[in-house]
GUDREN-91808 format. One record per residue: x, y negated, z negated of N, C-alpha, C, O in turn; residue in one letter. Coordinates in steps of 0.2 Angstrom, whole numbers, plus 5000, padded with zeros to 4 digits. Each point is the difference from the previous one (the first is absolute). Layout:
! GUDREN-91808
XYZXYZXYZXYZA ...
END
This chain:
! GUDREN-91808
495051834927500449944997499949945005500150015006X 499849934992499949955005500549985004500550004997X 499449985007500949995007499549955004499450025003X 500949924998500249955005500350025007500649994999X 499350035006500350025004500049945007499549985004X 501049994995500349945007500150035004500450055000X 499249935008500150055006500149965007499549985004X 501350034997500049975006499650015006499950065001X 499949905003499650025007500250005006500650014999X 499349985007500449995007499749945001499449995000X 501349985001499849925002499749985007499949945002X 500150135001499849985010499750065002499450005001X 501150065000499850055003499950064996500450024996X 499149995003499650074994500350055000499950054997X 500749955007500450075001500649994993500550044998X 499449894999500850004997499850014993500349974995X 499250075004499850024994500550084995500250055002X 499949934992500450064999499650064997499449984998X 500750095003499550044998499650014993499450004998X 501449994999499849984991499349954999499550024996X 500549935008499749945001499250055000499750024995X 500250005011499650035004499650064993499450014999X 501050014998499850054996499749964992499450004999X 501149964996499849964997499349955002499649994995X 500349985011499449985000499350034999499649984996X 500550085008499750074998499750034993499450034999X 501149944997499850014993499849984993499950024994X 500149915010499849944996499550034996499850055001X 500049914993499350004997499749925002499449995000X 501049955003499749955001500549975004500650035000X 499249915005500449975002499949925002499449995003X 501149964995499949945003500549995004500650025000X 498949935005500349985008499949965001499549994999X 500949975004499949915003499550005005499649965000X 500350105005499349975004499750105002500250035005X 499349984991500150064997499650055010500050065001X 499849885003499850005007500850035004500050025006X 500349974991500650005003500350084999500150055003X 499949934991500350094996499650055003500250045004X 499349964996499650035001500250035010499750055004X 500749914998499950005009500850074997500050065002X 500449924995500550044997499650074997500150055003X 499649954992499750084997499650025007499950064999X 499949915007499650045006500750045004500050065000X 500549905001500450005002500450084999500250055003X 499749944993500750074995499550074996500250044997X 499049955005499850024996499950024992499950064997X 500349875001500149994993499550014996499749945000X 499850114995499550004996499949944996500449984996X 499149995005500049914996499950024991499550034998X 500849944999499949994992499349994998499649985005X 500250034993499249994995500049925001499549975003X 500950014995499949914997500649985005500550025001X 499149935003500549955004499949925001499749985005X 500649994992499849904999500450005003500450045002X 499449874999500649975000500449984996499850004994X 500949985010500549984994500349935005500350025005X 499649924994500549965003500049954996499850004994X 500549935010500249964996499449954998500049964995X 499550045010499449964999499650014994499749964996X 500650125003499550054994500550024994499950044996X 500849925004500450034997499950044991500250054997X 499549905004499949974990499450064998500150044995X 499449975010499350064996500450085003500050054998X 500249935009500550085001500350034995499950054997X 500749915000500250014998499850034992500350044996X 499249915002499550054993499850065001500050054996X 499749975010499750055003500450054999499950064997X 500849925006500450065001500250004992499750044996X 500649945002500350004992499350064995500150054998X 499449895003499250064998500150075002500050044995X 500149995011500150065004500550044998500050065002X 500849914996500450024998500050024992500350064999X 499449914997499950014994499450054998499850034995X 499849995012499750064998500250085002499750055000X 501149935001500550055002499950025008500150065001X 499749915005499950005005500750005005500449974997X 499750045008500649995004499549945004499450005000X 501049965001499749965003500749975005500649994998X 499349995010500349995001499749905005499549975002X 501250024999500049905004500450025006500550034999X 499149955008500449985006499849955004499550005003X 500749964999500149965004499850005007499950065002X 500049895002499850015009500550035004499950055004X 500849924993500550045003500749974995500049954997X 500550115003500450004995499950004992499650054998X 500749934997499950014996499749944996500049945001X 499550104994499649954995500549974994500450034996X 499649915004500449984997500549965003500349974995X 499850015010500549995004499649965006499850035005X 500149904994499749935003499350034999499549975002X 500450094994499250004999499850014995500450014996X 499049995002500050024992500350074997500050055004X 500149954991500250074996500549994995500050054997X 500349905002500549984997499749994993500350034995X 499449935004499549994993499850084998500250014994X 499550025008499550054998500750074999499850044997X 500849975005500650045001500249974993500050054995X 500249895004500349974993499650034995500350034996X 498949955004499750004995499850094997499750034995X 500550005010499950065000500850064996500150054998X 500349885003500850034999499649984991499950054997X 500049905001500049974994499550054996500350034996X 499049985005499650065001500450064997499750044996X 500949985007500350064997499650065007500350065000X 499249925004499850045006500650025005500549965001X 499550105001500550035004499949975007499449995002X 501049995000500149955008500550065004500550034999X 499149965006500450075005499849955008499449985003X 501450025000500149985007500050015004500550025001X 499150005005500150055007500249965005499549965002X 501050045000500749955002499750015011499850055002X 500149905001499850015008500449945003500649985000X 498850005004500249965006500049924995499749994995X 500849965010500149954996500149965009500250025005X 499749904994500349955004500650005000500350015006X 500149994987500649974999500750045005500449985004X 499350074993500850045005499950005006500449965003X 499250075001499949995006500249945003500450015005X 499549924993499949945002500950005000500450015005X 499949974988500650015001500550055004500649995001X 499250054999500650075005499849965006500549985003X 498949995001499949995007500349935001500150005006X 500149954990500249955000500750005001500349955002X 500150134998500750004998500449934998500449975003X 499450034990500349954994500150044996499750054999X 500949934997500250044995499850024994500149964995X 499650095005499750054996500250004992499650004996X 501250005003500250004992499650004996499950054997X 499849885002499849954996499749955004500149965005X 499450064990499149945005499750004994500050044995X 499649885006499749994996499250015006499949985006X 499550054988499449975002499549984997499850024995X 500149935012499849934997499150004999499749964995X 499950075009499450024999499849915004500349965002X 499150034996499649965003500449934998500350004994X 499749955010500349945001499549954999499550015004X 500549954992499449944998499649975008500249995006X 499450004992499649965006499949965001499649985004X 500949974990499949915001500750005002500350054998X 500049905006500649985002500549984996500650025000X 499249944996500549994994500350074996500650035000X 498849994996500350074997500150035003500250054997X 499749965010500350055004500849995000500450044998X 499749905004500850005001500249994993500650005000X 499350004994500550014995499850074998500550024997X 499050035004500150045001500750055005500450044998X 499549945008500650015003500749984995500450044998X 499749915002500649944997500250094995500550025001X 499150004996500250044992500550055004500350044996X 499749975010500650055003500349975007500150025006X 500149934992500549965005500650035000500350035005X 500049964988500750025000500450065001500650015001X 498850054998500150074999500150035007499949975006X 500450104992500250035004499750055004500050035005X 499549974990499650085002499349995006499849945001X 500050095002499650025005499649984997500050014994X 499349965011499349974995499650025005499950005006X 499650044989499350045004499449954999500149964995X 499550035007499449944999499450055004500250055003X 499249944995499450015002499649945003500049944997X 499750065009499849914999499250035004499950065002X 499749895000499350025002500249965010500249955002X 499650115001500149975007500049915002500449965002X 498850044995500149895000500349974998499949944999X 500650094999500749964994500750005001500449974997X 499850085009500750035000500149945006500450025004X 499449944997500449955004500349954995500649995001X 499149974993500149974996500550044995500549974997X 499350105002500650044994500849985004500549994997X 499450035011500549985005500649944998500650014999X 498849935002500349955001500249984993500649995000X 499250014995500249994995500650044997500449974997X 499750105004500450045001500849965002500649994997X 499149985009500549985005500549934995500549994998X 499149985001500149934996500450024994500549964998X 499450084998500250024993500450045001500350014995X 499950035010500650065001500449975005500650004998X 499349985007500449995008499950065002499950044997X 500449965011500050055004499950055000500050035006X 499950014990500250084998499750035004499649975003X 500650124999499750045002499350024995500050004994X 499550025011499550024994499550065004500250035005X 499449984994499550055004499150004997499850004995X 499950005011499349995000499850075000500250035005X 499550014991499850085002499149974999499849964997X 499850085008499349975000499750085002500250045005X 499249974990499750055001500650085000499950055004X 500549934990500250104997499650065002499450014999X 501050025004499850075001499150015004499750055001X 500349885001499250015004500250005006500549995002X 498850035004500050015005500549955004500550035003X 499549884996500149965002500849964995500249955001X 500050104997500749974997500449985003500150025006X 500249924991500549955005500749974995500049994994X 500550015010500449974995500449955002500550035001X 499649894999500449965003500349994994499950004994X 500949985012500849994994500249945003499849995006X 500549974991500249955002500349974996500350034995X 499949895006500149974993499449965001499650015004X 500449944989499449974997499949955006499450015003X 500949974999500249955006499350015007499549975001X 500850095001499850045005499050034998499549995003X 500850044990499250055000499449914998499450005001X 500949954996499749955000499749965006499449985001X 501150035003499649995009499450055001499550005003X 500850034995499450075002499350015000499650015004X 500349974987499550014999499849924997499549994997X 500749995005499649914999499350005001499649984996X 500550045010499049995005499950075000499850015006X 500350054990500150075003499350014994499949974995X 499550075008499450044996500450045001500450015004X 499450024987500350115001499350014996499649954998X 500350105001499850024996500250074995500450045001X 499349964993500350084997500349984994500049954998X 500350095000500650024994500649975003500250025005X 500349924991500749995001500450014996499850004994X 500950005008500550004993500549975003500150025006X 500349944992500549975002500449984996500049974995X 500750065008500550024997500749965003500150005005X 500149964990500649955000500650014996499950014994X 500849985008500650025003500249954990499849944998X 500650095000500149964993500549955003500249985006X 500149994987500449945002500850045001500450024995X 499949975011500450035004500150005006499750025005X 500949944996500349965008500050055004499749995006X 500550074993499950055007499150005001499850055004X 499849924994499450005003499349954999499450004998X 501249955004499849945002500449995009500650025002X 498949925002500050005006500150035006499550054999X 500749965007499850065004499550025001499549984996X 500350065011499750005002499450054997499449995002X 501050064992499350074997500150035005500049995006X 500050064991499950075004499550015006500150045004X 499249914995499550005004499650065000500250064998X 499249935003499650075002500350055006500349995005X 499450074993500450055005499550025002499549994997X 500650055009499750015007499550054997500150054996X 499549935005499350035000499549994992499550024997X 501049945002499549964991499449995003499550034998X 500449945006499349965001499450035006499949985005X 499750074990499250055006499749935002499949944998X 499850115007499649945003499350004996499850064997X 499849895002499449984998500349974995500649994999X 498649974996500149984993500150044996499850065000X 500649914994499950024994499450024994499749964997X 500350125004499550024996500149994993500650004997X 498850004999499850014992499950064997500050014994X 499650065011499950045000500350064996500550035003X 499450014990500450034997500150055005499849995006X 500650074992499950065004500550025006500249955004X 499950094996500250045006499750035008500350045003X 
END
């Protein structure tokens, strides 16, 4: 019977892979992958047997992947979609090809792993309840801030994704449309080089003005709520910051 199978990945360290994961890959009949060079350093990794059929899947190729796989599904194949890191679907492609496959009447099956989101917020120690996430933030400035504007008044915790050459500008605009809040920079999850800075907008704004990083960021900011505007933030705690640069490096 044909099955769609969505497969979380590790977003840093190859160890954060779940076994379920590791055995389902295993048994694929096909698989698509956003950079199939990458998957590949994961099935070396875990000693994972590779599928017969392995493309790509991203968003460059979204539109022929995604026939491809629909094609492979309709010939009763398991076919499964993963991403570079975390889940397909989520700031990456997958989301098109998941609906069309719901619509299809194709059975859709989740293998639930590693993610940005939670990590990023537990480390930020902001209020967990209720968060919204916000995923990638425009890259023009206008639409960036009316972007932001659409959760000024709220209360809930905001997760963002941004690209290392942008999180000074996500910052300050941040700053501008919210005021002071506490907020948190997390850079490079669960990799050799993870780092976490807390502050308010104010402070991580100084920080990273003239600051190169490089890697994966997620930056998590304090909802609309007086106990968490001004002040000084909790700050970085002793021993946040190894010595050297920030690596890109998957792996363990």
């Amino acid at each position: 019977m044909a099955k769609l199978v969505v497969i979380a990945t590790p977003i840093g360290n190859l160890e954060d892979i779940t076994f379920r994961a590791v055995r389902v890959l295993g048994e694929l009949d096909a698989l698509g992958c956003e950079d199939t060079r990458r998957t590949r350093i994961l099935f070396e990794k875990h000693g994972i047997a590779s599928p017969r059929t392995i493309f790509s899947y991203r968003e460059a190729n979204e539109a022929q992947a995604e026939a491809r796989t629909i094609g492979l599904l309709k010939q009763g194949l398991t076919v499964g979609i993963c991403s570079d890191a975390g889940y397909p679907g989520i700031s990456d492609a997958g989301y098109r090809l998941i609906s069309r496959a719901i619509e299809e009447g194709i059975q859709v099956e989740v293998i639930p792993g590693a993610g940005a989101v939670e990590p990023a917020l537990l480390y930020s120690g902001l209020p967990t309840s209720s968060f919204t996430f916000k995923g990638f933030a425009p890259r023009k400035p206008g639409p960036r801030r009316r972007f932001l504007e659409q959760e000024k008044d709220l209360p809930h915790t905001l997760v963002f994704y941004e690209s290392p050459f942008r999180v000074s500008k996500l910052l300050a605009d941040a700053l501008e449309v919210y005021g002071d809040r506490k907020a948190a920079v997390c850079i490079e999850l669960t990799k050799k080089f993870e780092r976490i800075h807390r502050g308010t907008l104010g402070r991580l704004c100084d920080e990273f003005r003239d600051r190169q990083i490089k890697g994966e960021v997620t930056v998590v900011i304090a909802g609309n709520n007086p106990k968490f505007f001004g002040g000084d933030g909790p700050g970085d705690e002793p021993g946040d910051e190894p010595e050297g640069e920030l690596g890109d490096e998957p792996g363990v």
